[in-house]
C-alpha positions in Angstrom: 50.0 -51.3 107.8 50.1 -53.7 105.1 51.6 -53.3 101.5 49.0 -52.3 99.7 47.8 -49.7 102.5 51.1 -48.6 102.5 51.6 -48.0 98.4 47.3 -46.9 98.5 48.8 -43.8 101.5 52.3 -42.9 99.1 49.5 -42.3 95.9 47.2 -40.3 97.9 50.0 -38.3 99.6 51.8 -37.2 95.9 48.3 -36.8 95.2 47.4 -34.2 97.0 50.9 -33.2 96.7 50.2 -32.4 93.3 47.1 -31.2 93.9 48.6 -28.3 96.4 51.3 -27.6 93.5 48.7 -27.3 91.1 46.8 -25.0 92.7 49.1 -22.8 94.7 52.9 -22.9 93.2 52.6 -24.4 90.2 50.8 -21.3 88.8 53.2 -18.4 90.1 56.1 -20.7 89.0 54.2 -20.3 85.4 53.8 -16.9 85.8 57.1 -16.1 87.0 58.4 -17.7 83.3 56.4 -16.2 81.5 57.1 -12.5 83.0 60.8 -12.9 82.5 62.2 -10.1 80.5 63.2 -11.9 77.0 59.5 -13.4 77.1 58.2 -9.8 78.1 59.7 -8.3 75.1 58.5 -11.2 72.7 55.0 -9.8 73.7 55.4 -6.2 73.0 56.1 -7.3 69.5 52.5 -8.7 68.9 49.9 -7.8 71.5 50.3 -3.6 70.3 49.6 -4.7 67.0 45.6 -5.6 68.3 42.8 -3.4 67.1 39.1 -3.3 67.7 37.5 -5.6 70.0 39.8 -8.6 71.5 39.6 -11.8 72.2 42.6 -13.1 74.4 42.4 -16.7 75.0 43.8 -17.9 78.1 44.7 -14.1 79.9 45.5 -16.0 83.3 47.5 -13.6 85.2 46.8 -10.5 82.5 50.7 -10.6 81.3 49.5 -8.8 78.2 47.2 -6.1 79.8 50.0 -3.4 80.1 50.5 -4.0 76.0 46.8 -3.1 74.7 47.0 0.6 73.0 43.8 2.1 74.1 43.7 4.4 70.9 43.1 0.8 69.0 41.6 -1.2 71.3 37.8 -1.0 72.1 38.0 -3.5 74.4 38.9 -6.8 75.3 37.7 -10.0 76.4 39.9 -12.3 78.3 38.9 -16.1 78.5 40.9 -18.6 81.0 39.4 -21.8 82.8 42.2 -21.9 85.8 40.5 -19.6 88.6 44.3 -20.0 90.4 46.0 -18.5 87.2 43.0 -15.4 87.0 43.7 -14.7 91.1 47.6 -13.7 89.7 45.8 -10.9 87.5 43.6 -9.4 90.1 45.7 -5.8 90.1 46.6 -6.1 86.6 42.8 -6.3 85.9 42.6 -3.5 88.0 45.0 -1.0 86.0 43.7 -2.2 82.7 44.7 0.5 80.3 41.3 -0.3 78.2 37.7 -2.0 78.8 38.1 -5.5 80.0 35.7 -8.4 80.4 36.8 -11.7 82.2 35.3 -15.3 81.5 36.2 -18.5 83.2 35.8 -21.1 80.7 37.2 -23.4 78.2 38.4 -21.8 74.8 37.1 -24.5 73.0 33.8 -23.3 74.3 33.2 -19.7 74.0 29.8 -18.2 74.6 30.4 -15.4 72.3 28.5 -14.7 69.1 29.7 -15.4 65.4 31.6 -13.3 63.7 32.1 -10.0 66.1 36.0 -10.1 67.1 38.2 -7.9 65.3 41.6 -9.3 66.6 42.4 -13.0 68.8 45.2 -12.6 70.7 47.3 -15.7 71.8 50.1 -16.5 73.7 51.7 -18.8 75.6 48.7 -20.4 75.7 48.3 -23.5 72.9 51.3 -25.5 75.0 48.3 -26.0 77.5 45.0 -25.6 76.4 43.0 -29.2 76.8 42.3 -29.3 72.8 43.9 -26.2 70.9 42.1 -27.6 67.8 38.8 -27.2 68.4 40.0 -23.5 70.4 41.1 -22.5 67.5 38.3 -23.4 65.6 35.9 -21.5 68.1 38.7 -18.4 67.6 37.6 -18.7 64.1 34.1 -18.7 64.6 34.1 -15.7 66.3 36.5 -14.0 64.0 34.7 -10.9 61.6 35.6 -12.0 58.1 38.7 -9.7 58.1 39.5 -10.4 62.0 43.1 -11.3 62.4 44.7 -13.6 64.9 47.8 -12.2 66.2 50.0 -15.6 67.9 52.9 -16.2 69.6 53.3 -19.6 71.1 56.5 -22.0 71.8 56.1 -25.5 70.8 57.7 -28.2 68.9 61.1 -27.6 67.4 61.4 -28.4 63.3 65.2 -29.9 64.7 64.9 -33.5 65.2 67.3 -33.5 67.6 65.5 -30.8 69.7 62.4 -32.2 68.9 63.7 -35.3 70.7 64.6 -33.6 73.8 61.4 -32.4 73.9 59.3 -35.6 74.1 61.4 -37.0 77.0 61.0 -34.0 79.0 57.6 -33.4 78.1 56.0 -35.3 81.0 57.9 -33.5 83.8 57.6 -30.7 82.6 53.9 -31.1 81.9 53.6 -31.9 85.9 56.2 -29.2 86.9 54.2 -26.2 84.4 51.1 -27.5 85.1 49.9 -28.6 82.2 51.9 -27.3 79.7 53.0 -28.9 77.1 56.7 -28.8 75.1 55.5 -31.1 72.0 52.8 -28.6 70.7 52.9 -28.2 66.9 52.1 -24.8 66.4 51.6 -23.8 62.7 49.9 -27.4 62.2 47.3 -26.7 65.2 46.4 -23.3 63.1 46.4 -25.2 59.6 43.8 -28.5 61.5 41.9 -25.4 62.6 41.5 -23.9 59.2 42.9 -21.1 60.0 45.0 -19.3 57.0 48.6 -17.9 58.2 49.6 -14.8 56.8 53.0 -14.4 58.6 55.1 -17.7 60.5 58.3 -17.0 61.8 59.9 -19.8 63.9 63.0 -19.4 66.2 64.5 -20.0 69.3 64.3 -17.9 72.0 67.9 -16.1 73.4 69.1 -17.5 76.7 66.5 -20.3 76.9 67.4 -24.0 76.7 66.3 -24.9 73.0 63.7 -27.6 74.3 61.7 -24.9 76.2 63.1 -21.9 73.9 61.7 -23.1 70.3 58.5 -19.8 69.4 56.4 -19.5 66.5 55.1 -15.9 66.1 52.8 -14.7 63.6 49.2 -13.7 61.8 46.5 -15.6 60.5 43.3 -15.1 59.8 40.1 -17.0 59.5 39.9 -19.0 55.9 36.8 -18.0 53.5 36.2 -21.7 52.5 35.1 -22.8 56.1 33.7 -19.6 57.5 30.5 -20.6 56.8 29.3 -22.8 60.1 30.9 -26.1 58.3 33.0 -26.9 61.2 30.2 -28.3 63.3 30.9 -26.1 65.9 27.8 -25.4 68.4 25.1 -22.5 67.8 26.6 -19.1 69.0 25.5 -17.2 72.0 25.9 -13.4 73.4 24.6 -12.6 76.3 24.4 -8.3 76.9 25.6 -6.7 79.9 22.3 -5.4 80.7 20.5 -8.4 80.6 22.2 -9.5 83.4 23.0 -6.3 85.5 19.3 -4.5 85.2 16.9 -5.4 87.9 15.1 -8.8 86.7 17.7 -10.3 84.7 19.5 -13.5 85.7 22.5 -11.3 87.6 21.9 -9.7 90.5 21.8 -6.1 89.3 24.6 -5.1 92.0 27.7 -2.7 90.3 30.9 -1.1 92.3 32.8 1.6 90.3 36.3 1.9 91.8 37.3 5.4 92.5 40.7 7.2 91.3 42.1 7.9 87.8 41.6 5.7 85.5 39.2 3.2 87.9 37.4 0.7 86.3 33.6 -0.8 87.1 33.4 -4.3 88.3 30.2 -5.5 88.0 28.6 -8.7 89.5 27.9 -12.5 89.3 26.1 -13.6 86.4 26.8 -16.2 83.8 27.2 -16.5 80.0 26.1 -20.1 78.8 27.3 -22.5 81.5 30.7 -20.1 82.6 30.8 -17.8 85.1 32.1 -14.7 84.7 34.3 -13.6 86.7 34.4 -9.8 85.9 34.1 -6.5 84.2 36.2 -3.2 84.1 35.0 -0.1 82.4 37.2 3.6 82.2 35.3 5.4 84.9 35.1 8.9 85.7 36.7 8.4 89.5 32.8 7.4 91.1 32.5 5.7 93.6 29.6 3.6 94.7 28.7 0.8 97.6 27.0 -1.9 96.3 24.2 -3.2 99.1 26.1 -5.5 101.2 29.8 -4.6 100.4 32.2 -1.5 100.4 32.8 0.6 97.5 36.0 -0.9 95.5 35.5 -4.0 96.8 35.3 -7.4 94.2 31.6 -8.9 94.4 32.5 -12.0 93.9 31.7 -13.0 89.7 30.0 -11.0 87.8 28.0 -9.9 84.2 28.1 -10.7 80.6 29.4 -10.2 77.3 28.9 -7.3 74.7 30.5 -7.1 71.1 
């Protein structure tokens, strides 16, 4: 083989090296960090504070499920574009201690109306979203005017020194976390985004290296001035559950409720906008039902859409 066949084979093999990481370690690795205990606890001192309906952008493997108080929480929709990330959450999904509704898409796309979510939840989840500007813009779209967003994100240390750690290991561990990102700038992502904080605390986390270790946990909420559609953001859309599930509509009308306490209803493949949904889990009364073509319990496949 000559030279360049030979360089032309070692890129295609890291490649699809990568590519394997990517899809089938890199993301328990992820999730394995970000279920460690001191992380855990960070959590449980934002996600019970949610009320109302919920937006959580990038749910992945459902890490905050277990958190949501179902005496304040209507219901929450979870948004994540990594298909290998939402797979980790399957039982999680399943135990949900309130309504749940799963997209896979972008955050800096969502196909939800204007102004109908009472509380965004994020975490973990700036360090690695493609543009966490315009997310945060499109969480402020679909804020109500007194809709909160409750954060807790690490990013980019105010220490220079730390600061400078983090830029030189930023592009292994981008590759290693897939995708992830050390050098994030938290509370000026919210302030591009025209969001107003309320509450910033920054600190590092105990027992982490302070490159990996640096959090910023707070509130904001969405600011008056630039509530009104100035952000050039694209026209809303909300698409009902019914309009996809009855007979007719674009899904394909096909619903399993999962039997036992607390069992949830999965319904089928439909799509809001351009994204497919993956699923939806309602508190059922223990039925249990077969869909045509499938067992009762069983996932079909993506499913449904979107109700405030």
């Amino acid at each position: 083989m000559d030279e360049t066949g030979g360089v032309f084979s070692i890129l295609k093999r890291e490649d699809l090296g990568m590519g394997f990481y990517a899809r089938h370690i890199g993301p328990r690795f992820v999730s394995c960090l970000c279920s460690m205990e001191s992380i855990a606890a960070e959590r449980e001192k934002v996600v019970p504070q949610a009320t109302g309906l919920v937006l959580e952008i990038g749910i992945g493997p459902g890490l905050n499920l277990p958190l949501y108080d179902p005496a304040r929480v209507t219901r929450v929709i979870g948004v994540d574009p990594i298909a290998e990330f939402l797979d980790l959450g399957r039982e999680r999904r399943r135990r949900s201690p309130v309504p749940l509704e799963i997209i896979q898409g972008p955050a800096e796309s969502l196909p939800l109306a204007d102004g109908i979510i009472d509380t965004a939840v994020i975490t973990y989840t700036l360090c690695s979203v493609e543009d966490p500007v315009q997310a945060l813009r499109e969480v402020r779209r679909v804020l109500k005017p007194n809709g909160r967003v409750l954060f807790l994100e690490h990013g980019l240390s105010s220490d220079a020194g730390v600061a400078a750690w983090q830029h030189r290991l930023n592009p292994i561990w981008r590759k290693l976390a897939v995708g992830c990102n050390l050098t994030r700038p938290v509370q000026k992502l919210l302030d591009e985004a025209g969001l107003t904080i309320q509450r910033i605390e920054s600190y590092y986390l105990d027992g982490a290296p302070r490159p990996v270790g640096f959090l910023c946990r707070g509130i904001a909420h969405a600011a008056p001035a630039v509530r009104e559609g100035s952000d050039g953001s694209r026209p809303s859309r909300l698409v009902s559950p019914c309009e996809n599930d009855e007979p007719g509509g674009r899904g394909n009308g096909l619903v399993s409720r999962l039997a036992g306490d607390g069992a949830n209803v999965a319904a089928t493949e439909a799509e809001i906008g351009q994204f497919p949904v993956v699923e939806r889990f309602e508190l059922a009364e223990g039925l249990a039902e077969t869909a045509p073509g499938g067992e009762a319990g069983k996932d079909h496949g993506r499913d449904h859409g979107v109700s405030p």
